[in-house]
MMTF fields as JSON, N, C-alpha, C and O atoms, coordinates in Angstrom:
{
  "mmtfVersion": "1.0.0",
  "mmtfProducer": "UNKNOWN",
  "numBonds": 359,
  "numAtoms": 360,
  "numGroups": 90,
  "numChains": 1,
  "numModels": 1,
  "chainsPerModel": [1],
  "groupsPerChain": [90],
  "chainIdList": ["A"],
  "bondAtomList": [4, 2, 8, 6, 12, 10, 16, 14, 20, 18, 24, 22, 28, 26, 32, 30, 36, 34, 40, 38, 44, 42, 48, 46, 52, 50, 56, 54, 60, 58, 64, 62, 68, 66, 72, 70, 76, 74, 80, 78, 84, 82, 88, 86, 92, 90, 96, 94, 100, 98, 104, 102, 108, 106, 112, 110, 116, 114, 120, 118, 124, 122, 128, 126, 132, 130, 136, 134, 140, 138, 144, 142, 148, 146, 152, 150, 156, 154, 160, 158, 164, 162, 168, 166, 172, 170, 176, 174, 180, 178, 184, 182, 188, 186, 192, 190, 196, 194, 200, 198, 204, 202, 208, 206, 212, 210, 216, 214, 220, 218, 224, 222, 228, 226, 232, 230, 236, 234, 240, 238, 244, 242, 248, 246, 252, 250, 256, 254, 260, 258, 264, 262, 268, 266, 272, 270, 276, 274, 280, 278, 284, 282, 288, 286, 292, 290, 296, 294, 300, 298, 304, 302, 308, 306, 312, 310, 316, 314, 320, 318, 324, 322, 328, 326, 332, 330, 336, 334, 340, 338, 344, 342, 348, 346, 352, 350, 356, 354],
  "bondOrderList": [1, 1, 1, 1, 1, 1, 1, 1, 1, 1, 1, 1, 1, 1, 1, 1, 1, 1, 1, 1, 1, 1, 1, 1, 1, 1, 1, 1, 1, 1, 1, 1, 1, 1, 1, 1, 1, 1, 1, 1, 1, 1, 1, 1, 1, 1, 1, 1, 1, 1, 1, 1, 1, 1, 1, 1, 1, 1, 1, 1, 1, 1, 1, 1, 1, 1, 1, 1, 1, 1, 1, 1, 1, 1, 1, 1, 1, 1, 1, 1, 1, 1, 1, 1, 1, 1, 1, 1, 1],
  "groupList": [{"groupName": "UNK", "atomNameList": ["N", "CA", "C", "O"], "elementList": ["N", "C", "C", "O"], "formalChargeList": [0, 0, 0, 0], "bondAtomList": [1, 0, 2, 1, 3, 2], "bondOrderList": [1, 1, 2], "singleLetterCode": "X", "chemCompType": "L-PEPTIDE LINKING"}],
  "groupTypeList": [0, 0, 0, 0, 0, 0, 0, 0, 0, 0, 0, 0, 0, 0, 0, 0, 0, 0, 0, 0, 0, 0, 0, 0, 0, 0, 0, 0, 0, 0, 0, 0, 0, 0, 0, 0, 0, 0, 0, 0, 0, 0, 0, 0, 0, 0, 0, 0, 0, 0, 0, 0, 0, 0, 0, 0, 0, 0, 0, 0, 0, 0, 0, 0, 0, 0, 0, 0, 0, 0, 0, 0, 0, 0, 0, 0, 0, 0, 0, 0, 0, 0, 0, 0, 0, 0, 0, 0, 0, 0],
  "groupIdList": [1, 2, 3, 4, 5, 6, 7, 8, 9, 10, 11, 12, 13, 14, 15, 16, 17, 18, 19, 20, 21, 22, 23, 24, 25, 26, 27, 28, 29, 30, 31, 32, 33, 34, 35, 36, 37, 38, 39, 40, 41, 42, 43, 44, 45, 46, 47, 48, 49, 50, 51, 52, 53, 54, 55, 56, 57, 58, 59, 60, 61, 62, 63, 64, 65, 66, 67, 68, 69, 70, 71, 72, 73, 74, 75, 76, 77, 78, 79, 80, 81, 82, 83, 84, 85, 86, 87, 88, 89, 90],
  "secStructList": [7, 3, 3, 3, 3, 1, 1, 7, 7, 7, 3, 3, 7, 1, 1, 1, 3, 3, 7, 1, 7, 7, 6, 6, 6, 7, 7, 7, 7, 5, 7, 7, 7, 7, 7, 7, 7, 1, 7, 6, 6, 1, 6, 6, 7, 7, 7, 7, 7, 7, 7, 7, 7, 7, 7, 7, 4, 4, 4, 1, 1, 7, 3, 3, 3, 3, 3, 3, 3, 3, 7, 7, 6, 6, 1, 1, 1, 1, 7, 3, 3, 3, 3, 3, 3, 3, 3, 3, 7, 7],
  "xCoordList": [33.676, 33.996, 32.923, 31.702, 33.519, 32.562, 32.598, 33.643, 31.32, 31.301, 30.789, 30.154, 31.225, 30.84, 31.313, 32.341, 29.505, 29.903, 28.39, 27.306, 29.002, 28.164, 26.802, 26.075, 26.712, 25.44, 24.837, 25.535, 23.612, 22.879, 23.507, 24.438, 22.815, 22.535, 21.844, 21.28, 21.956, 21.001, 21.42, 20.584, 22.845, 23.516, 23.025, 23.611, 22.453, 22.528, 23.519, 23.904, 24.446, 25.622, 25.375, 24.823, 26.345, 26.302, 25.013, 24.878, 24.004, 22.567, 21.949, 20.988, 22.601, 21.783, 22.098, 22.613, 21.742, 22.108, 22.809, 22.655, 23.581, 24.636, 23.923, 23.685, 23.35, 22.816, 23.525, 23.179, 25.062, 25.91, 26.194, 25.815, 26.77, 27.23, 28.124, 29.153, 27.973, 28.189, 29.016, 28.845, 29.815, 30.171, 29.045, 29.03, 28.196, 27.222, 26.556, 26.385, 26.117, 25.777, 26.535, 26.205, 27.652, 28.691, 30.066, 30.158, 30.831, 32.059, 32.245, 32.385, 32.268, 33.092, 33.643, 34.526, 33.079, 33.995, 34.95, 35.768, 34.881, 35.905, 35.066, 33.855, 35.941, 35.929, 36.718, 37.358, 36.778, 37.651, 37.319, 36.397, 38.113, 38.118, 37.574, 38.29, 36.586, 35.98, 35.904, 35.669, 36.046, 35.797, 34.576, 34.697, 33.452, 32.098, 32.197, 32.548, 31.73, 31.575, 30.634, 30.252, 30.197, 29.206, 29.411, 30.613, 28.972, 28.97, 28.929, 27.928, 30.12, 30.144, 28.796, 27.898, 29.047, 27.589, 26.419, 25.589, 25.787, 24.348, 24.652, 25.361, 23.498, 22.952, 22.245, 21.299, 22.868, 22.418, 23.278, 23.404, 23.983, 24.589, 25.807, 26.398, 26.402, 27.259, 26.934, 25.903, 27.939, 27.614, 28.809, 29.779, 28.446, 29.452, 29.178, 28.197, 29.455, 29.023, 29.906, 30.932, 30.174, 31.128, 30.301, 29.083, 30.917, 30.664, 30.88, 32.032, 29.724, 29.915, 29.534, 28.398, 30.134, 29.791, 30.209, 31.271, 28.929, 28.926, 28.82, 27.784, 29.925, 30.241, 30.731, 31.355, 30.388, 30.441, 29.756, 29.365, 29.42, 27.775, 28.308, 27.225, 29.116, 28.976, 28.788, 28.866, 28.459, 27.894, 26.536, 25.959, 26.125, 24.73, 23.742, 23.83, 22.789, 22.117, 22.921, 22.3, 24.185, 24.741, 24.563, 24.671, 24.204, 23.862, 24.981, 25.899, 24.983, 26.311, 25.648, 24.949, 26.031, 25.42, 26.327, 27.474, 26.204, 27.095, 26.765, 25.577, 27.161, 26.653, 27.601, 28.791, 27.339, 28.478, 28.511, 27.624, 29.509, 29.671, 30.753, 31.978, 29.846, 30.994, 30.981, 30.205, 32.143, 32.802, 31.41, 30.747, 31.133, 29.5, 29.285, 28.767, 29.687, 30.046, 28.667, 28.308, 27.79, 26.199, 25.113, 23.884, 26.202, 25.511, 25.342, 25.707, 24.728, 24.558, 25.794, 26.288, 26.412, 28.028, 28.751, 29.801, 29.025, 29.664, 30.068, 31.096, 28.76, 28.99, 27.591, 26.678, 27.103, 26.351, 26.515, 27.541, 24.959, 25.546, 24.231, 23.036, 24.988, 23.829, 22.662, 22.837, 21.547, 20.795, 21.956, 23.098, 21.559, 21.883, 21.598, 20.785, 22.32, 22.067, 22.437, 23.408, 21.475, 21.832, 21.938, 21.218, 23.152, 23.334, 22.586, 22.602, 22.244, 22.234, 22.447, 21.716, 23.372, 23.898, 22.576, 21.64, 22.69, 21.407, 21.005, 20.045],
  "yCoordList": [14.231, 13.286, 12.208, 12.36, 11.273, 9.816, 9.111, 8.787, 8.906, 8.624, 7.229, 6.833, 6.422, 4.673, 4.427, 4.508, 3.993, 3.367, 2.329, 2.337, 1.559, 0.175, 0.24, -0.66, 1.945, 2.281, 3.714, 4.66, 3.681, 5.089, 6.34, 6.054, 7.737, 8.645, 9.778, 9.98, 10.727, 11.84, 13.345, 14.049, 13.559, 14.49, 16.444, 16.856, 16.874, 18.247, 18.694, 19.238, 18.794, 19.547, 20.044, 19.56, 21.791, 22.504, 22.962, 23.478, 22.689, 23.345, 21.952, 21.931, 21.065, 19.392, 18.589, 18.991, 17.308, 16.151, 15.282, 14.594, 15.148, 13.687, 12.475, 12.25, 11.243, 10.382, 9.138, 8.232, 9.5, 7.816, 7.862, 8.94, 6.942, 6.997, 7.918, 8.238, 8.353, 9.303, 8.17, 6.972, 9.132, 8.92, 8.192, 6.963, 8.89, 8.349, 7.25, 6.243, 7.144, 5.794, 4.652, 3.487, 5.275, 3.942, 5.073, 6.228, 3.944, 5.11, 5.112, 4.015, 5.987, 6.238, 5.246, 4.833, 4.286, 3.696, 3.656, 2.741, 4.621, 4.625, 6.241, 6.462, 6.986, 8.28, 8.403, 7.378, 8.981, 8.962, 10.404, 11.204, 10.383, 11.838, 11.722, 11.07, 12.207, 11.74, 12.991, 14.079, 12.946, 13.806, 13.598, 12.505, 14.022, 13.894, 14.729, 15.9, 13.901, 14.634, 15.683, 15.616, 16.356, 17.093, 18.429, 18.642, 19.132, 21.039, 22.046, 22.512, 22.199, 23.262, 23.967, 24.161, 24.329, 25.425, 24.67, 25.514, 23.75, 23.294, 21.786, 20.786, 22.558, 21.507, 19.774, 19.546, 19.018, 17.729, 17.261, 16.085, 18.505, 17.201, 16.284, 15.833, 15.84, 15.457, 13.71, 13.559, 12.559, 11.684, 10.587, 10.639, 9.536, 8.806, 7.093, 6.715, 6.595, 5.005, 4.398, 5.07, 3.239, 2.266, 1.043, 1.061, 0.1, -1.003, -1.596, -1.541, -2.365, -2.804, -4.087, -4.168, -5.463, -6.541, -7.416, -7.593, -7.859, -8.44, -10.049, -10.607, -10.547, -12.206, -13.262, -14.311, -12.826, -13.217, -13.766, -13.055, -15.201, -15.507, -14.803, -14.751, -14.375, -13.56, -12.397, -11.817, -11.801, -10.498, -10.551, -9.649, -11.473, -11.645, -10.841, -11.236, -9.489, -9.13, -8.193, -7.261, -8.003, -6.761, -5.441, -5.197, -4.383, -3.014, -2.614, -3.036, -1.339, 0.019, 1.131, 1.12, 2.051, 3.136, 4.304, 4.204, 5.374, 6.048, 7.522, 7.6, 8.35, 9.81, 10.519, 10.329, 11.3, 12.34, 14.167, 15.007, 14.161, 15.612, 16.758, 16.775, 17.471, 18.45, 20.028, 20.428, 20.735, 22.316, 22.652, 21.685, 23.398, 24.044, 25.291, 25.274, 26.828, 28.03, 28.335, 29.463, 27.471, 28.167, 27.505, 27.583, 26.692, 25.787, 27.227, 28.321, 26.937, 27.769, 27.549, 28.636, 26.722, 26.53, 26.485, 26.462, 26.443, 26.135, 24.354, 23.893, 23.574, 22.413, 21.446, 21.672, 20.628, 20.14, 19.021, 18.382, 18.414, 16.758, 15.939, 16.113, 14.797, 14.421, 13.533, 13.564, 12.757, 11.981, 10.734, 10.603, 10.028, 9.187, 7.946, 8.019, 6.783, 5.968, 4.253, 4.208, 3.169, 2.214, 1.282, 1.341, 0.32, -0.542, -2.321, -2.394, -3.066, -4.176, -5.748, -6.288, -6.077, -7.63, -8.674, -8.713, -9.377, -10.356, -10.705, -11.449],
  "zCoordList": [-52.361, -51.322, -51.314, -51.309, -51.315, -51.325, -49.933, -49.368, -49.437, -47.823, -48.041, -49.019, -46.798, -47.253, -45.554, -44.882, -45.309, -43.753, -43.704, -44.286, -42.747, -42.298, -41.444, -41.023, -41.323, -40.458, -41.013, -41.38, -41.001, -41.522, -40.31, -39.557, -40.291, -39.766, -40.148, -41.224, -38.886, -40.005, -39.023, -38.458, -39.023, -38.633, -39.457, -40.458, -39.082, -39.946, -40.1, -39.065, -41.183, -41.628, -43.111, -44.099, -42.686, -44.17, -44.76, -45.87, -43.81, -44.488, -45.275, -46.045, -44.944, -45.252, -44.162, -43.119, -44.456, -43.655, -43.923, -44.932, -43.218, -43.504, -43.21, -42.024, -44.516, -43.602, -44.103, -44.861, -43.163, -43.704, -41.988, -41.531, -40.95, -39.892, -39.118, -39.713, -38.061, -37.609, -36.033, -35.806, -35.303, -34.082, -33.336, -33.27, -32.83, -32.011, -32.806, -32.119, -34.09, -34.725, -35.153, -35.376, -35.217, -35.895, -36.813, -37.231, -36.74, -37.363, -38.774, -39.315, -39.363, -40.901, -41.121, -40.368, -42.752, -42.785, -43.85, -43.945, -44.665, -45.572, -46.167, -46.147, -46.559, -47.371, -48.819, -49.056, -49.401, -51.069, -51.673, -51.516, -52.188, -53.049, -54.657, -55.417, -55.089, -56.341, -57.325, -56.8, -58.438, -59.729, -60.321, -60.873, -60.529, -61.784, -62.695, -62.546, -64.276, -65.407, -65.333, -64.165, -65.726, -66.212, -66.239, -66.082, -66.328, -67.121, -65.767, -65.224, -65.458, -64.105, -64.066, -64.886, -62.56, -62.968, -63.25, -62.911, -63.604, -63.927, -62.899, -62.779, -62.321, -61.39, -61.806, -62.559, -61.224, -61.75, -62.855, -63.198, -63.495, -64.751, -64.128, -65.109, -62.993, -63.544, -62.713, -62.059, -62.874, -62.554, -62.699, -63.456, -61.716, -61.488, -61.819, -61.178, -62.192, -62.417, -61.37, -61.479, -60.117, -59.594, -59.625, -59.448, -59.828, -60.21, -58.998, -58.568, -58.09, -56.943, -56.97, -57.435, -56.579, -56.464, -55.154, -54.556, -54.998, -53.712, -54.194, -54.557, -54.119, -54.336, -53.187, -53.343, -52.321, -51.035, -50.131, -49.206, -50.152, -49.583, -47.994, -47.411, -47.231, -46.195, -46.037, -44.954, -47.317, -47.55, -47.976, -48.583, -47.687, -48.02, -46.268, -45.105, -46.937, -45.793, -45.45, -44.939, -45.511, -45.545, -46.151, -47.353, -44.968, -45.809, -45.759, -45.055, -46.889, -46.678, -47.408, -48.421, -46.667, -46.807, -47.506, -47.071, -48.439, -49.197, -49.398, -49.712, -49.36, -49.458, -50.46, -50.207, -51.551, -51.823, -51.111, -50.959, -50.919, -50.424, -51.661, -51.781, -52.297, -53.319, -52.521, -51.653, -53.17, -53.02, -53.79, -54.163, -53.938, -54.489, -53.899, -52.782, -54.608, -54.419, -54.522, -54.186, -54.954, -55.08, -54.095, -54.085, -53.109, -51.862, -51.15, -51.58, -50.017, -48.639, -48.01, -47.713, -47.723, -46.964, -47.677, -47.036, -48.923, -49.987, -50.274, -50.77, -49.722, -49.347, -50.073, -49.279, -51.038, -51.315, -51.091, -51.323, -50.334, -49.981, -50.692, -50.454, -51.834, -52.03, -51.396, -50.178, -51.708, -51.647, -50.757, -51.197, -49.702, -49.502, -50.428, -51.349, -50.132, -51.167, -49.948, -49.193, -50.078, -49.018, -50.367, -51.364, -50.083, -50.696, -49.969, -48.741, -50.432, -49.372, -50.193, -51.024, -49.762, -50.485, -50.645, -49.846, -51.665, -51.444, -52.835, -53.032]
}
């Protein structure tokens, strides 16, 4: 699951933290369902490239914020969330 919202947070869920927007910070703004390559079972291999372009002088100064969340039978919830990631136009 690919998380994408217009405000940070830092919710504890699943034995990590969610730090894309939350209710009380700002709302979800878009979610997606995603596939990564790499070798079941081994941690770290797999990975995603999206090609993001901000061509918009009104997206200039604009952050967005993105998290992934995978099924992970060797998580503590069965839930791994990665590294947040802030994007910012400019």
């Amino acid at each position: 699951l690919l998380l994408l919202s217009a405000t940070s947070g830092a919710l504890p869920l699943f034995g990590g933290t969610l730090l894309v927007g939350q209710p009380l910070v700002g709302p979800l703004a878009l979610s997606l369902n995603i596939r990564v390559g790499g070798t079941p079972g081994v941690a770290g291999s797999g990975s995603l490239a999206l090609p993001i372009v901000f061509n918009s002088p009104s997206l200039l100064g604009v952050d967005l914020y993105l998290q992934t969340g995978f099924v992970d039978t060797a998580a503590v919830q069965w839930v791994s969330l990665s590294n947040g990631l802030r994007l910012q136009a400019g």
